[in-house]
PDB file of N, CA, C and O in Angstrom:
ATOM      1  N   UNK A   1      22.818  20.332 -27.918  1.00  0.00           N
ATOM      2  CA  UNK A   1      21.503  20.877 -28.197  1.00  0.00           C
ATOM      3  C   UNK A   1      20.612  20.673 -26.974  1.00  0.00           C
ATOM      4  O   UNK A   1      20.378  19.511 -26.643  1.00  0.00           O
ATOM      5  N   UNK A   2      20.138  21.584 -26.333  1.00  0.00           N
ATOM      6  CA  UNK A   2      19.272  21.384 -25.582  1.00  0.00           C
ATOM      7  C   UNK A   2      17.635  21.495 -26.107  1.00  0.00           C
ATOM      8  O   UNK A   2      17.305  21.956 -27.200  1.00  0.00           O
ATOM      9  N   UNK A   3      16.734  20.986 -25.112  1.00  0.00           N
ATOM     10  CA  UNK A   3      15.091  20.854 -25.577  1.00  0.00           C
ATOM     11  C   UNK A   3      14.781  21.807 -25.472  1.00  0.00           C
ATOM     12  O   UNK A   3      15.303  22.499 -24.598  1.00  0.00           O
ATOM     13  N   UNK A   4      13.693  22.377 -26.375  1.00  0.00           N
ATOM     14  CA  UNK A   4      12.869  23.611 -25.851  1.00  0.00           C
ATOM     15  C   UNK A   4      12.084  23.246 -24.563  1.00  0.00           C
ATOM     16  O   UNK A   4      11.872  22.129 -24.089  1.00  0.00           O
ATOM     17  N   UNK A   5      11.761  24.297 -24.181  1.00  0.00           N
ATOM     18  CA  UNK A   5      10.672  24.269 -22.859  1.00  0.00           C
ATOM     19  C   UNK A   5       9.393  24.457 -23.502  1.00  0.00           C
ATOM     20  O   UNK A   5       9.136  25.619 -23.817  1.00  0.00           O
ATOM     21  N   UNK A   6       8.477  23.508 -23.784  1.00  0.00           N
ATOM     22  CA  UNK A   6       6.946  23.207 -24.190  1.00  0.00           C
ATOM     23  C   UNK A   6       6.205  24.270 -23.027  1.00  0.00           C
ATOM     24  O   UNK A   6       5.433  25.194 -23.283  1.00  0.00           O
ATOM     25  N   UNK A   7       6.740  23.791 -21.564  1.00  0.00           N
ATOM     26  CA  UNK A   7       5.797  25.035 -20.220  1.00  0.00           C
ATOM     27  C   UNK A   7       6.454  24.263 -19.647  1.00  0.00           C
ATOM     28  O   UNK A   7       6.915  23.138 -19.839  1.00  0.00           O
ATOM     29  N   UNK A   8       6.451  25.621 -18.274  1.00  0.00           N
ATOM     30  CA  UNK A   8       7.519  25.378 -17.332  1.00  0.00           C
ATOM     31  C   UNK A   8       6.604  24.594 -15.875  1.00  0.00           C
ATOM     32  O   UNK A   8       6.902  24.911 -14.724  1.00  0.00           O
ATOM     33  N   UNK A   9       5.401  23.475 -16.210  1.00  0.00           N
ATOM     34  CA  UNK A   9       5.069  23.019 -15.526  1.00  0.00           C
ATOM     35  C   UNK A   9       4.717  21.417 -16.171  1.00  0.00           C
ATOM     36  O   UNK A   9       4.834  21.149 -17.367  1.00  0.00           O
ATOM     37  N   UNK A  10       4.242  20.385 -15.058  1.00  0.00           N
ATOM     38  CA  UNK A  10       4.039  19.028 -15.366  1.00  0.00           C
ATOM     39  C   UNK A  10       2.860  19.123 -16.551  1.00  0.00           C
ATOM     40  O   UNK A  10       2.110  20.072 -16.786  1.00  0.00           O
ATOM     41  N   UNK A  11       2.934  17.993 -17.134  1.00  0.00           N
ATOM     42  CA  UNK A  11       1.210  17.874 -17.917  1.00  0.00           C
ATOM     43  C   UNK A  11       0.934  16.800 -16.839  1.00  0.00           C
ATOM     44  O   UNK A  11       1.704  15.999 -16.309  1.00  0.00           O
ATOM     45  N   UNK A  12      -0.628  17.058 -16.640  1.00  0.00           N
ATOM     46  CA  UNK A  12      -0.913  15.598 -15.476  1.00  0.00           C
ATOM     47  C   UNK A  12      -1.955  14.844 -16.433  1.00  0.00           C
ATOM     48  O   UNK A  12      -3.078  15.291 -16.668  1.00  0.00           O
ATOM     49  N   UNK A  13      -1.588  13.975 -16.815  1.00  0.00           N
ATOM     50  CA  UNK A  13      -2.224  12.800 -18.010  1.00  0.00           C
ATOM     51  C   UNK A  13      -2.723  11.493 -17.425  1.00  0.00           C
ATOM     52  O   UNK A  13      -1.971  10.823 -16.718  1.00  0.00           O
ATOM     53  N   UNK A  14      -3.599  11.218 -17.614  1.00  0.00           N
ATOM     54  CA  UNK A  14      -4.699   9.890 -17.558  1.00  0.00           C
ATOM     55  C   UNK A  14      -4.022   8.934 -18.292  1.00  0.00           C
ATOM     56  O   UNK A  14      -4.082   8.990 -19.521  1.00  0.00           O
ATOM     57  N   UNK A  15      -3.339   8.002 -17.699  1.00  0.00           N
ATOM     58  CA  UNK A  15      -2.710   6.963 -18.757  1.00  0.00           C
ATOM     59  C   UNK A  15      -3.500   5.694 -18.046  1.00  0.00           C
ATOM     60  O   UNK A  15      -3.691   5.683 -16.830  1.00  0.00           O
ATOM     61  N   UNK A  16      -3.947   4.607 -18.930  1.00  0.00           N
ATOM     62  CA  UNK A  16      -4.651   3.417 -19.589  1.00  0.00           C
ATOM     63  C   UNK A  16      -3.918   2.091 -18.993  1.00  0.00           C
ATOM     64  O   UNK A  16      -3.318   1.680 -19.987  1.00  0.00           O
ATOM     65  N   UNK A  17      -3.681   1.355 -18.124  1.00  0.00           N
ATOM     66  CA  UNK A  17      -2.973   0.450 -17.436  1.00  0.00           C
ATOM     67  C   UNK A  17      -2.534  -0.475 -19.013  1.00  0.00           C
ATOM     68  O   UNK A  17      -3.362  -0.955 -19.787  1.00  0.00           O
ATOM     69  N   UNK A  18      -1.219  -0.522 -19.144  1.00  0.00           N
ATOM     70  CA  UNK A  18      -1.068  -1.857 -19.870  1.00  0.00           C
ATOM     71  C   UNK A  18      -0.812  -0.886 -21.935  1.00  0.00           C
ATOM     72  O   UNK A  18      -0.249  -1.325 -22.938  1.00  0.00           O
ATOM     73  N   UNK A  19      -1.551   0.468 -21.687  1.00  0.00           N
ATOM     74  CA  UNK A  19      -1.319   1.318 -22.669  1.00  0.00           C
ATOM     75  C   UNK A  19      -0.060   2.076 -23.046  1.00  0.00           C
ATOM     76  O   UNK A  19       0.274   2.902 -22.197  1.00  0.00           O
ATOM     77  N   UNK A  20       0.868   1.977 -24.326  1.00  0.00           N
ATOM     78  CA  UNK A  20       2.079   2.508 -24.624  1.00  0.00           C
ATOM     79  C   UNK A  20       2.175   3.963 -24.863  1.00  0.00           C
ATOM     80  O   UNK A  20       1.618   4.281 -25.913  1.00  0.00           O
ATOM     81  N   UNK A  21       2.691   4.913 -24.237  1.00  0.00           N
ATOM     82  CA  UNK A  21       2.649   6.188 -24.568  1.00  0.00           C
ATOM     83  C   UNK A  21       3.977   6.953 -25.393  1.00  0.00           C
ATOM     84  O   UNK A  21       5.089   6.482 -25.153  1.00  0.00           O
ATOM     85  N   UNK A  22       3.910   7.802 -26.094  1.00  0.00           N
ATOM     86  CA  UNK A  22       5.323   8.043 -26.370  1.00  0.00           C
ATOM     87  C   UNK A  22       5.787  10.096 -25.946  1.00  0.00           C
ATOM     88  O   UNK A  22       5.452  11.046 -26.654  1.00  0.00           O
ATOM     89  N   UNK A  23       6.477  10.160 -24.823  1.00  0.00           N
ATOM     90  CA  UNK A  23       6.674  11.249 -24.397  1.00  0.00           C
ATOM     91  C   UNK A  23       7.194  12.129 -25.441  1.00  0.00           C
ATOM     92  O   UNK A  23       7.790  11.446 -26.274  1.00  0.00           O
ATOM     93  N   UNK A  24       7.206  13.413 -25.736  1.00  0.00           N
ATOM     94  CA  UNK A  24       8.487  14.444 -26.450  1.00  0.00           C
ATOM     95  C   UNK A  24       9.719  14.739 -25.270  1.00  0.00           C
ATOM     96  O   UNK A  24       9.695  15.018 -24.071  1.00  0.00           O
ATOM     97  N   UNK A  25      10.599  14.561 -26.099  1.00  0.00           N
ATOM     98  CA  UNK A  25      11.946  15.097 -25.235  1.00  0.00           C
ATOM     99  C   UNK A  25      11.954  15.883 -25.964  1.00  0.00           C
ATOM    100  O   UNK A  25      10.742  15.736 -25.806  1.00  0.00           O
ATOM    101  N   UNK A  26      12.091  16.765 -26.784  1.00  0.00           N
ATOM    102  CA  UNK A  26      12.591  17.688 -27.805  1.00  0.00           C
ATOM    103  C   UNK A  26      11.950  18.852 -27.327  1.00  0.00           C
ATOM    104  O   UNK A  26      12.644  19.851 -27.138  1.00  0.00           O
ATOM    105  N   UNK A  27      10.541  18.892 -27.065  1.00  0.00           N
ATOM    106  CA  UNK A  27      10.021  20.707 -26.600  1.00  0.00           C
ATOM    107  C   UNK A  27       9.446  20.995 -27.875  1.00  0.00           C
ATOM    108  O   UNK A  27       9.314  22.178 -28.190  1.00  0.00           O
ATOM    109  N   UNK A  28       9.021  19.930 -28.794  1.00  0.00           N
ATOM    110  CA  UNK A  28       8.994  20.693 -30.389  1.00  0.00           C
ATOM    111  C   UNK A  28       7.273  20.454 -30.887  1.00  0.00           C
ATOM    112  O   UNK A  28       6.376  21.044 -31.489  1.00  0.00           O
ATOM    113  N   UNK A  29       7.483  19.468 -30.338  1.00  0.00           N
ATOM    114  CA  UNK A  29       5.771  18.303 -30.538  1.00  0.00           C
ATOM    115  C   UNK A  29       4.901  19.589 -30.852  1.00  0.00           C
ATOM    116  O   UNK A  29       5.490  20.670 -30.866  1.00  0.00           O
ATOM    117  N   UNK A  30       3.858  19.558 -31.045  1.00  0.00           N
ATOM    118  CA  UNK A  30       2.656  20.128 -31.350  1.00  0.00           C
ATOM    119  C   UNK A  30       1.423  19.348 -30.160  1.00  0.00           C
ATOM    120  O   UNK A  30       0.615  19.816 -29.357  1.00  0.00           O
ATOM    121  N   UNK A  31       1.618  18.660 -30.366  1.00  0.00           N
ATOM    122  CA  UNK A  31       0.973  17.391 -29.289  1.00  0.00           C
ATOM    123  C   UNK A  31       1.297  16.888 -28.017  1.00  0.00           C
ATOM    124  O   UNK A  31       1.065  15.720 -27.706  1.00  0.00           O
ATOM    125  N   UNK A  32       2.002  17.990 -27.005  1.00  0.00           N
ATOM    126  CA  UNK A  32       2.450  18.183 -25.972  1.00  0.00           C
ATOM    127  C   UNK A  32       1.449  17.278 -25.127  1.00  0.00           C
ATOM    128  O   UNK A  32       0.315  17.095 -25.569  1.00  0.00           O
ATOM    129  N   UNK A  33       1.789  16.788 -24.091  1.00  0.00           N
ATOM    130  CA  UNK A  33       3.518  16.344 -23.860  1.00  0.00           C
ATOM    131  C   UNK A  33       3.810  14.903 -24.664  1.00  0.00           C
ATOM    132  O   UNK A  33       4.876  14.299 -24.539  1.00  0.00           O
ATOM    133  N   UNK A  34       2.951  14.546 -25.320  1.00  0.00           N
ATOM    134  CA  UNK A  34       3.605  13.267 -26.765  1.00  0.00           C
ATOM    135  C   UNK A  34       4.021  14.091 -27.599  1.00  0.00           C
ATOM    136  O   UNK A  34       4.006  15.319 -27.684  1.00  0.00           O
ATOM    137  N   UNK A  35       4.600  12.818 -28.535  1.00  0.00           N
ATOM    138  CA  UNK A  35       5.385  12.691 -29.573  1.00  0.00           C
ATOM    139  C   UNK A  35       4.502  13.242 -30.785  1.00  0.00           C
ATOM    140  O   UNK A  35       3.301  13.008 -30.655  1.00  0.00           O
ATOM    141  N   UNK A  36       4.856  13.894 -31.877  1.00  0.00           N
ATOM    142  CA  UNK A  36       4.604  13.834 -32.940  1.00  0.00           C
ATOM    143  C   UNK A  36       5.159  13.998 -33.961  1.00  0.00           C
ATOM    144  O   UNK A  36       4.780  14.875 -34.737  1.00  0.00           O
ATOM    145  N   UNK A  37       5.985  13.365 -34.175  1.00  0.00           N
ATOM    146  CA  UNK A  37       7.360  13.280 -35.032  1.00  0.00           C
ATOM    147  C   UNK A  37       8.284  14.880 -35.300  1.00  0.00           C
ATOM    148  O   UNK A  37       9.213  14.910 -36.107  1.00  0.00           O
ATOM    149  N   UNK A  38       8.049  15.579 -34.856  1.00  0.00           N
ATOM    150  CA  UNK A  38       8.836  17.000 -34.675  1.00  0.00           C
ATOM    151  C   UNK A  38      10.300  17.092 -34.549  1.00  0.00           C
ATOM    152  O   UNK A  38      11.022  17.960 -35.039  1.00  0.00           O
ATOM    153  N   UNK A  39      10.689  15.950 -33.732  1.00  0.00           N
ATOM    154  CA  UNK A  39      12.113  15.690 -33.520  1.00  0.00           C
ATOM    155  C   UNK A  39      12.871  15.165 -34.727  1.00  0.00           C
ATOM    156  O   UNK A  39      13.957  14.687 -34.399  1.00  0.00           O
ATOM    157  N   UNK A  40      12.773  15.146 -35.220  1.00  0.00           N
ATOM    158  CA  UNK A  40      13.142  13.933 -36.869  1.00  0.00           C
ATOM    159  C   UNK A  40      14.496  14.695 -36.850  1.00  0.00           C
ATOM    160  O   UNK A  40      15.543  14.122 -36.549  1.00  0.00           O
ATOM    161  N   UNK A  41      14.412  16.434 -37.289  1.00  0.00           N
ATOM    162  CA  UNK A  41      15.036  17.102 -37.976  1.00  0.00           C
ATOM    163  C   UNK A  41      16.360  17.005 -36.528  1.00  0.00           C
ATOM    164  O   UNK A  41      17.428  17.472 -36.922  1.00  0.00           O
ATOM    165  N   UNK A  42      16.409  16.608 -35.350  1.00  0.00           N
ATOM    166  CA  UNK A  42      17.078  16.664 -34.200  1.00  0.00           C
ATOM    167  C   UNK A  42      17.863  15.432 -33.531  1.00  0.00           C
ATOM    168  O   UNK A  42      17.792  14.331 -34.077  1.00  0.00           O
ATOM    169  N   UNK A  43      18.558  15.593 -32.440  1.00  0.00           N
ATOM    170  CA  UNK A  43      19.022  14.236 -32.083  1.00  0.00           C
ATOM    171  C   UNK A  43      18.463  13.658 -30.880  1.00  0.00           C
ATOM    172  O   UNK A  43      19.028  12.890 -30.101  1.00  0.00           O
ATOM    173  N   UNK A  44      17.329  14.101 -30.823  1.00  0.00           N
ATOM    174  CA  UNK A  44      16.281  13.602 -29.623  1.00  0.00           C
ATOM    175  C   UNK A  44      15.445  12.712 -30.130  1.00  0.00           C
ATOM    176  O   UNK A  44      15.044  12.704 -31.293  1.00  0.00           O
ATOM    177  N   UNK A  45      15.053  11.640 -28.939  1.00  0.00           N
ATOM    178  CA  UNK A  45      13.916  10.817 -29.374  1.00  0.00           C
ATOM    179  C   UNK A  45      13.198  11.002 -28.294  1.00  0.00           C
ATOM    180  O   UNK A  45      13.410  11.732 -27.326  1.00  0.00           O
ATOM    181  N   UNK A  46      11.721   9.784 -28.694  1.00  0.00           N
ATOM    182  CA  UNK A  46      10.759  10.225 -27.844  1.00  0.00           C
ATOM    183  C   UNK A  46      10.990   9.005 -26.755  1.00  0.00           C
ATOM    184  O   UNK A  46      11.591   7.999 -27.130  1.00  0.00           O
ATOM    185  N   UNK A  47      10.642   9.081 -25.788  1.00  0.00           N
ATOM    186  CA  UNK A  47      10.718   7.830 -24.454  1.00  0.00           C
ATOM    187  C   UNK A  47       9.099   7.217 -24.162  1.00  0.00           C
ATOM    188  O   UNK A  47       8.069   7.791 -23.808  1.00  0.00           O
ATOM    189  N   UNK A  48       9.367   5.962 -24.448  1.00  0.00           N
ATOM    190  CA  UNK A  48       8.444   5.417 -24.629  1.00  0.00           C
ATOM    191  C   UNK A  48       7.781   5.177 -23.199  1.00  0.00           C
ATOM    192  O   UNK A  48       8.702   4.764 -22.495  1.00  0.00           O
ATOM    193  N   UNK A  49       6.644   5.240 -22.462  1.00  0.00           N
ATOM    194  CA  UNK A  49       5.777   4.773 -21.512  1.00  0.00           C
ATOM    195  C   UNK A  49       5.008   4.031 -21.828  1.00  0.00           C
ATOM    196  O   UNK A  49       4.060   4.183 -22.598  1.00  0.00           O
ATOM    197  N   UNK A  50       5.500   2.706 -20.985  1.00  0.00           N
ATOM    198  CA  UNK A  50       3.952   1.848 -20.692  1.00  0.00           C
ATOM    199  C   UNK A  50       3.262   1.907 -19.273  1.00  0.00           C
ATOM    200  O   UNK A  50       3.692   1.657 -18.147  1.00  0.00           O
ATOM    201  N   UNK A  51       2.276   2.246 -19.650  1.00  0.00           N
ATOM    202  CA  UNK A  51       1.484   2.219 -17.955  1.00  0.00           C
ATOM    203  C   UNK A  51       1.398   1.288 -17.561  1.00  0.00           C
ATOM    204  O   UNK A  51       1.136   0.274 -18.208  1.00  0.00           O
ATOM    205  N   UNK A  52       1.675   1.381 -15.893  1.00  0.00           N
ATOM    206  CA  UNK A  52       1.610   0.246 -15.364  1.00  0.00           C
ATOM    207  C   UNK A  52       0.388  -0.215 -14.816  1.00  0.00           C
ATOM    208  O   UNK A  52      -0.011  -1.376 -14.729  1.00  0.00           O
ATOM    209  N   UNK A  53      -0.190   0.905 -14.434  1.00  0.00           N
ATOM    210  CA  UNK A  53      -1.764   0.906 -13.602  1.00  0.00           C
ATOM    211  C   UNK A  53      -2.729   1.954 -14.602  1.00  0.00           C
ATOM    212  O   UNK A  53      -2.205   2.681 -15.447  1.00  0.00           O
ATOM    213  N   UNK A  54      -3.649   1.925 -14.455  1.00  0.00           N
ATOM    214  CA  UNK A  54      -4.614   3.363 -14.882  1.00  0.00           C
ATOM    215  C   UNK A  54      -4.639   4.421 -13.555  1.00  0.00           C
ATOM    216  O   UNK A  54      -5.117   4.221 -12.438  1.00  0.00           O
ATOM    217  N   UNK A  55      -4.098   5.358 -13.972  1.00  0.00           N
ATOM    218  CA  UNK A  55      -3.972   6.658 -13.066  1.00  0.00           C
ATOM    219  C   UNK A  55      -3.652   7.864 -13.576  1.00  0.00           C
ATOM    220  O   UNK A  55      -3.693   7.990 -14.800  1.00  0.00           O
ATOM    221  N   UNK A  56      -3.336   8.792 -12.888  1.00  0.00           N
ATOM    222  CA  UNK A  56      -2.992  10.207 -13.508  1.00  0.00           C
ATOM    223  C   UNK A  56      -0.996   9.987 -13.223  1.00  0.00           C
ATOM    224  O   UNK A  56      -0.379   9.078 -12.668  1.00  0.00           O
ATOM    225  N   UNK A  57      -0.639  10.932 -13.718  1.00  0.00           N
ATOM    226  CA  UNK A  57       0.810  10.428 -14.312  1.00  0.00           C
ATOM    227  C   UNK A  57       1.202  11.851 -14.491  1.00  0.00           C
ATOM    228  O   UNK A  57       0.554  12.475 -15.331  1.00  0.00           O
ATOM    229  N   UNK A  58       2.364  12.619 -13.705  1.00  0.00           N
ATOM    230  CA  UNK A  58       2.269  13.821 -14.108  1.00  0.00           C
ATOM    231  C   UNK A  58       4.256  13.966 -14.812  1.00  0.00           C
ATOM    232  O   UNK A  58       5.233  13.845 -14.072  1.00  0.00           O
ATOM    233  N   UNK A  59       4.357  14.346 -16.954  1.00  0.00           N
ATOM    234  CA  UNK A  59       4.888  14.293 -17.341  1.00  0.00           C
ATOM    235  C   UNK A  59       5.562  15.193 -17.306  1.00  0.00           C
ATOM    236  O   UNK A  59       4.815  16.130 -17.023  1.00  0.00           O
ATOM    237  N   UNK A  60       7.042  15.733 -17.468  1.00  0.00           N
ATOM    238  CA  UNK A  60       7.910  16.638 -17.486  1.00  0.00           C
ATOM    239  C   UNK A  60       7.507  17.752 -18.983  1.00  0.00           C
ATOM    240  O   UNK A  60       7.697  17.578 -20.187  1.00  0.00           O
ATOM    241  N   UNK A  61       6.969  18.745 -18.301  1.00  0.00           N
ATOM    242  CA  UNK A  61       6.825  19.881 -20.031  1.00  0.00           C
ATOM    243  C   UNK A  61       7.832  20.775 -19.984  1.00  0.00           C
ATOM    244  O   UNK A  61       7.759  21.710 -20.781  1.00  0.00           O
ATOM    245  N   UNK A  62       9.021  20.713 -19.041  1.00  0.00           N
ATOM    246  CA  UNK A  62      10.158  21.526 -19.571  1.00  0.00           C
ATOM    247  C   UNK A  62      11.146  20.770 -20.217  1.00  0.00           C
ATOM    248  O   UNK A  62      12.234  21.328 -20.355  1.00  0.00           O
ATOM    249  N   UNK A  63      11.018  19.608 -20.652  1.00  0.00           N
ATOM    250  CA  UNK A  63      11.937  18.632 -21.010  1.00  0.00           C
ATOM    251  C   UNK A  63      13.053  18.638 -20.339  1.00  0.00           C
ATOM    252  O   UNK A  63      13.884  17.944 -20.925  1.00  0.00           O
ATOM    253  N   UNK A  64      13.571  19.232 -19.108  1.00  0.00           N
ATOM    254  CA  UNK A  64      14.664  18.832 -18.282  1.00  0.00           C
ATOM    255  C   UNK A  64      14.946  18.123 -17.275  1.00  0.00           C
ATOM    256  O   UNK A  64      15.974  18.210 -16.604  1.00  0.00           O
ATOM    257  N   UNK A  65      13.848  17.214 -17.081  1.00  0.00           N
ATOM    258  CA  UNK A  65      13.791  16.716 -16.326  1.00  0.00           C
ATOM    259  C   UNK A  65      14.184  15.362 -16.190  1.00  0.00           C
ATOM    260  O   UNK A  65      13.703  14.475 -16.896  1.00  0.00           O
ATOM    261  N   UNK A  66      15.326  15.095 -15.016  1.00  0.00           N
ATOM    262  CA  UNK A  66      16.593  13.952 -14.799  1.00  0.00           C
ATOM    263  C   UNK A  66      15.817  12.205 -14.644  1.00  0.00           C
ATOM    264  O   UNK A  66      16.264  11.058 -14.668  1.00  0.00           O
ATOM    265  N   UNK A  67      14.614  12.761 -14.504  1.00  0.00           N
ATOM    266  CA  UNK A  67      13.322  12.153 -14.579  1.00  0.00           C
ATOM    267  C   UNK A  67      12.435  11.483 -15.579  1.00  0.00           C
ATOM    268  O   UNK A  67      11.765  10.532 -15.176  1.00  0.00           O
ATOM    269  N   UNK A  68      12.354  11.807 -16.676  1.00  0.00           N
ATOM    270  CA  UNK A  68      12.092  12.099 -17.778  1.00  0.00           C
ATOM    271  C   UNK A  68      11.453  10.635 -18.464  1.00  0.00           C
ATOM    272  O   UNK A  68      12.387  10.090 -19.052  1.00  0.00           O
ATOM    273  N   UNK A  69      10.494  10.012 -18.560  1.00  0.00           N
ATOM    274  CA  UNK A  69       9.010  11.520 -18.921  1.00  0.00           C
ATOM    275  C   UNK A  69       8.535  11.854 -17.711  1.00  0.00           C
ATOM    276  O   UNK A  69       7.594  12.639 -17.822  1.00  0.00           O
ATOM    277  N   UNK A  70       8.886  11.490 -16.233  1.00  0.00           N
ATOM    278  CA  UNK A  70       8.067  12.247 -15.651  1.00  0.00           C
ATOM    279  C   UNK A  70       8.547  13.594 -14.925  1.00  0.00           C
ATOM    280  O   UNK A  70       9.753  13.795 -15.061  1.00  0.00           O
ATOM    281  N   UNK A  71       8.000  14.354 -14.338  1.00  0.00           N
ATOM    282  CA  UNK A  71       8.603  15.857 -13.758  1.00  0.00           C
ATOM    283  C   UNK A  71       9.165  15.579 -12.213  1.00  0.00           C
ATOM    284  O   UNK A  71       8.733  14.897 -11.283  1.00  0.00           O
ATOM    285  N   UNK A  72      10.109  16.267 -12.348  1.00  0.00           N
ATOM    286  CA  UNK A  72      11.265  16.000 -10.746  1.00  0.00           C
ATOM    287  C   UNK A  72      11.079  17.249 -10.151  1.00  0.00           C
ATOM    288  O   UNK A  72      11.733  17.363  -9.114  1.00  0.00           O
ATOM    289  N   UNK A  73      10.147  18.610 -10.571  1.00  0.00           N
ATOM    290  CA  UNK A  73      10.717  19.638 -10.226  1.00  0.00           C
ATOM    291  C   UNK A  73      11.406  20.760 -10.607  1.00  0.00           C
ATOM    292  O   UNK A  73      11.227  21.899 -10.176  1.00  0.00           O
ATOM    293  N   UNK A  74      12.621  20.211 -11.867  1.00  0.00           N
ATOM    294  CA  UNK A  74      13.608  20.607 -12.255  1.00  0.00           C
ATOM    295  C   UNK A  74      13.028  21.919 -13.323  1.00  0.00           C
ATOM    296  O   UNK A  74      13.596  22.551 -14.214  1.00  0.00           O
ATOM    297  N   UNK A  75      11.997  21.961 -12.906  1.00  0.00           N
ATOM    298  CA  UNK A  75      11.635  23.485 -14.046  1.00  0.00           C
ATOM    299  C   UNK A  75      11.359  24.590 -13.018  1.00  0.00           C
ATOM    300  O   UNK A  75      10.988  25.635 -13.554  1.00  0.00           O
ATOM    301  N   UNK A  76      11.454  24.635 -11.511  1.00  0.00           N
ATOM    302  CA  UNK A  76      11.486  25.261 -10.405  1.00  0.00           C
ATOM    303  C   UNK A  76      13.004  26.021 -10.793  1.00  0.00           C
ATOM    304  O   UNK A  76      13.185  26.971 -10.030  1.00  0.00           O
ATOM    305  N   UNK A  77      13.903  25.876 -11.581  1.00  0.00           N
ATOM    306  CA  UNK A  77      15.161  26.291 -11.626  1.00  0.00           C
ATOM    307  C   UNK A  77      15.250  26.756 -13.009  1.00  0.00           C
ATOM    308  O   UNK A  77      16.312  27.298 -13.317  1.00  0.00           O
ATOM    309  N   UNK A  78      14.239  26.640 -14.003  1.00  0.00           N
ATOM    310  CA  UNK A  78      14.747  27.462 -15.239  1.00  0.00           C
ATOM    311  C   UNK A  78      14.271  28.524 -15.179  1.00  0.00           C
ATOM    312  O   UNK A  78      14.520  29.362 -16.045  1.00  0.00           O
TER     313      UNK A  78
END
């Protein structure tokens, strides 16, 4: 099963130093690029982020990325 593609570019997100985030791998979320339990029905889970610093953070929204949660690029090729 592969992920849907949410968009074929990064989300660039403000993450909270020391704050837990939870990415979608699935492409399904409603709440792009987190989790919102969408995956249940699938064999994907979500990948958890903790920030390390407060900064911008730019996440993978094609879910293919070897990277994952963050973006490598790898949507330059779908």
């Amino acid at each position: 099963m592969k992920p849907e593609i949410a968009q074929k570019s990064p989300y660039a997100v403000d993450v909270k130093a020391g704050e837990t985030y939870y990415w979608c791998s699935c492409g399904l979320s409603k709440s792009q690029p987190f989790c919102d339990g969408s995956h249940k029905p699938t064999e994907f889970k979500p990948v958890q982020l903790v920030a390390e610093k407060t900064e911008t953070v730019y996440l993978c929204g094609c879910k293919h990325s070897a990277n994952g949660p963050f973006c490598d690029g790898g949507h330059k090729s779908l």
